[in-house]
C-alpha positions as CSV (number, residue, x, y, z in Angstrom):
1,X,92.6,90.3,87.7
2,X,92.5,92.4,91.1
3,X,96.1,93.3,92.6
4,X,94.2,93.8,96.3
5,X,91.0,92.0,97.8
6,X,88.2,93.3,99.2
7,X,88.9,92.9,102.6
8,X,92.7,94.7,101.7
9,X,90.5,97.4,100.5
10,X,88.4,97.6,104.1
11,X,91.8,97.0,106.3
12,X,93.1,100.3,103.8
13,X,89.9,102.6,104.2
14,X,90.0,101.9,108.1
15,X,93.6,102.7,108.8
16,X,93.5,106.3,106.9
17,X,89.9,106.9,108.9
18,X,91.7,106.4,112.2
19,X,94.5,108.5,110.8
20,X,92.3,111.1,109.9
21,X,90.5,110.9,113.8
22,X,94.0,110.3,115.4
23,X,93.6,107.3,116.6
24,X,96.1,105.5,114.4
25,X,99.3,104.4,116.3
26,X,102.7,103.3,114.3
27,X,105.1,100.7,115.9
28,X,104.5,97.2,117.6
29,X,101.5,97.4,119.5
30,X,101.2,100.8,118.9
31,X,103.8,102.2,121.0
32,X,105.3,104.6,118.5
33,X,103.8,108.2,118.0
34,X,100.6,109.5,116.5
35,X,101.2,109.0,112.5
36,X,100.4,111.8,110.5
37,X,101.3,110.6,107.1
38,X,98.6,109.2,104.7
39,X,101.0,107.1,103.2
40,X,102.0,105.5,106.3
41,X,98.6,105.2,107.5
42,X,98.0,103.4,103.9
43,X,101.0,100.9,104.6
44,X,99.9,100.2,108.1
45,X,96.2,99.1,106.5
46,X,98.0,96.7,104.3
47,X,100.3,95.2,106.9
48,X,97.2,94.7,109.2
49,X,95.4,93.0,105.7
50,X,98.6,90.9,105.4
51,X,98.3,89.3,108.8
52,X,94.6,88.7,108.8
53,X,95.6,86.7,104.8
54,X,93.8,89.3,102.8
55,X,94.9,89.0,99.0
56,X,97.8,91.3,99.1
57,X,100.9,91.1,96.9
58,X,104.2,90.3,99.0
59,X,106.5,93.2,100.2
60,X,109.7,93.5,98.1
61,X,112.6,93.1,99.2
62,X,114.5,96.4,100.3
């Protein structure tokens, strides 16, 4: 059984492109700075997946 859907998987692969062109923006609204870090460009494609209610399992608790 897949973990992630398919449209988790699209909501991934178009955060780390606009990473990669600069576009991507951290923070509400994108207010915070330019992110630079593949791994936060990968968490920000899940929390957008999350919102639309792509399959994605839930955030644990920190």
């Amino acid at each position: 059984m897949a973990r992630y859907g398919k449209a988790a998987s699209n909501s991934i692969k178009n955060a780390v492109h606009r990473e990669k062109r600069g576009e991507l923006r951290s923070g509400k609204n994108g207010r915070g700075g330019v992110v630079k870090s593949r791994v936060q460009a990968i968490a920000i494609g899940l929390s957008e997946a999350r919102k639309r209610g792509a399959k994605v399992p839930r955030k644990k608790p920190s």
